[in-house]
C-alpha positions in Angstrom: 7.5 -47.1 -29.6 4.2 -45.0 -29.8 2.4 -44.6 -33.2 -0.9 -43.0 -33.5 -3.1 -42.8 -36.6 -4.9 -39.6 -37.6 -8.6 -39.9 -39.1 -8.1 -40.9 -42.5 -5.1 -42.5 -43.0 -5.2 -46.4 -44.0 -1.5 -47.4 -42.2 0.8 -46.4 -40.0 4.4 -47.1 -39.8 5.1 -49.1 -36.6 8.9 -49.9 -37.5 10.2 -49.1 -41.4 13.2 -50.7 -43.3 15.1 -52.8 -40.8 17.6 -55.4 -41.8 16.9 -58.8 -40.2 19.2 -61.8 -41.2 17.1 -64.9 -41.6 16.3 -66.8 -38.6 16.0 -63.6 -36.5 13.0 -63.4 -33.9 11.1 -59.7 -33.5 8.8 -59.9 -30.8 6.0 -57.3 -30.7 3.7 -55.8 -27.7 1.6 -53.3 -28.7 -1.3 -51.5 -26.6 -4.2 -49.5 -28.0 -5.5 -46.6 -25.7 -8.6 -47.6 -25.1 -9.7 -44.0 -24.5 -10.1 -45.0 -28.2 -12.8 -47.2 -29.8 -12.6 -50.3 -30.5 -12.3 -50.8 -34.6 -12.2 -53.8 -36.7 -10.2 -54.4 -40.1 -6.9 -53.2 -38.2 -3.7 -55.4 -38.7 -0.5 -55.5 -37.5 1.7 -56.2 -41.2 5.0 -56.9 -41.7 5.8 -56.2 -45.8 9.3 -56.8 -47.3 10.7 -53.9 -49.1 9.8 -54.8 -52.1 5.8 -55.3 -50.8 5.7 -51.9 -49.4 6.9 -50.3 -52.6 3.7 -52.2 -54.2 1.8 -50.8 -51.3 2.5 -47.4 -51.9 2.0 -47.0 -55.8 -1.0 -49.2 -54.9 -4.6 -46.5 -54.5 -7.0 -47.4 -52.0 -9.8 -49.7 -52.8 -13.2 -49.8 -50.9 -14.4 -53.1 -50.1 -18.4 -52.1 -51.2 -21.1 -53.6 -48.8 -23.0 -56.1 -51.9 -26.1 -55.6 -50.0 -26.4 -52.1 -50.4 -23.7 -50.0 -52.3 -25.0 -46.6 -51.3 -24.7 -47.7 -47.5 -21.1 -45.7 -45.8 -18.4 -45.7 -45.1 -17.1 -48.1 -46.8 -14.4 -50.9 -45.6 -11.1 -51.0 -47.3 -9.5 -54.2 -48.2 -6.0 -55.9 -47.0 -5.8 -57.8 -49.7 -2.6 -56.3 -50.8 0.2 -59.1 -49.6 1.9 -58.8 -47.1 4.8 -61.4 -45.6 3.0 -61.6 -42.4 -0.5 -60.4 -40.5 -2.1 -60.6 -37.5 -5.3 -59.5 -36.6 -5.4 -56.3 -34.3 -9.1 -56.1 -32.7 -8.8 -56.1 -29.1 -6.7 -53.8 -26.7 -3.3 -56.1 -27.0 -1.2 -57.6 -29.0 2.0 -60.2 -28.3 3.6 -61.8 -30.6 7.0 -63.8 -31.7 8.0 -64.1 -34.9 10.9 -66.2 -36.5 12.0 -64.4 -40.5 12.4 -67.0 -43.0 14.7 -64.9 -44.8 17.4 -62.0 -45.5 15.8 -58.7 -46.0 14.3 -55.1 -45.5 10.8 -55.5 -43.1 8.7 -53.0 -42.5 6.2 -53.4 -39.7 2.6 -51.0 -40.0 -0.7 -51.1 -38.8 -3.2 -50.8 -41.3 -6.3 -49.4 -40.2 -8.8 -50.6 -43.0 -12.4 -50.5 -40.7 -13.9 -47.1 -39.6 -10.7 -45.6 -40.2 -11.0 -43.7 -36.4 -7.9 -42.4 -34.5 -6.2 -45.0 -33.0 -3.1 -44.2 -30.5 -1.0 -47.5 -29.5 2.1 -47.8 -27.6 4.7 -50.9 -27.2 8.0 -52.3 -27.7 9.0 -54.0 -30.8 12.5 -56.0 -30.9 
């Protein structure tokens, strides 16, 4: 798989709407080009159907620095929920992980920090 985000957008679709029966295992590697920089607030997510459809009726929402509010650009939150995260900062990413039950998944990266290009390239079974 390859995915690649273009400046501006919050999240990428890695994988959307599989069917996995409870139980199943997916296994993710995914590389970032490092050609790229390095960003932080970006998040490997895995929504159920039924999350992503919250997700996208759901408008953006900057996370505004408390120290000072005219200081940009402003972070944007993962608060949303999500059935499973893990934290995306370095150049890799492995991971196995067992579903707890029957559904639709979607698997994105949300790209919530400076909101740069990021190109990243992997396998996901």
């Amino acid at each position: 798989v390859e995915v690649s985000t273009a400046r501006g957008e919050l999240f990428i679709d890695v994988v959307r709407d599989f069917g996995l029966q409870e139980g199943a295992e997916v296994e993710v590697h995914l590389e970032k080009d490092m050609s790229m920089p390095v960003t932080n607030n970006t998040y490997i997510m895995m929504l159920t159907s039924s999350q992503r459809s919250v997700w996208e009726r759901t408008s953006e929402q900057p996370l505004v620095n408390m120290n000072d509010p005219d200081i940009g650009p402003h972070v944007f939150g993962a608060y949303l929920m999500a059935y499973w995260r893990q934290n995306f900062y370095g150049s890799e990413i492995h991971f196995k992980h067992r579903i707890r039950g029957l559904g639709r998944y979607n698997l994105l990266m949300f790209n919530g920090g400076s909101r740069t290009d990021i190109v990243v390239r992997g396998n996901v079974s």
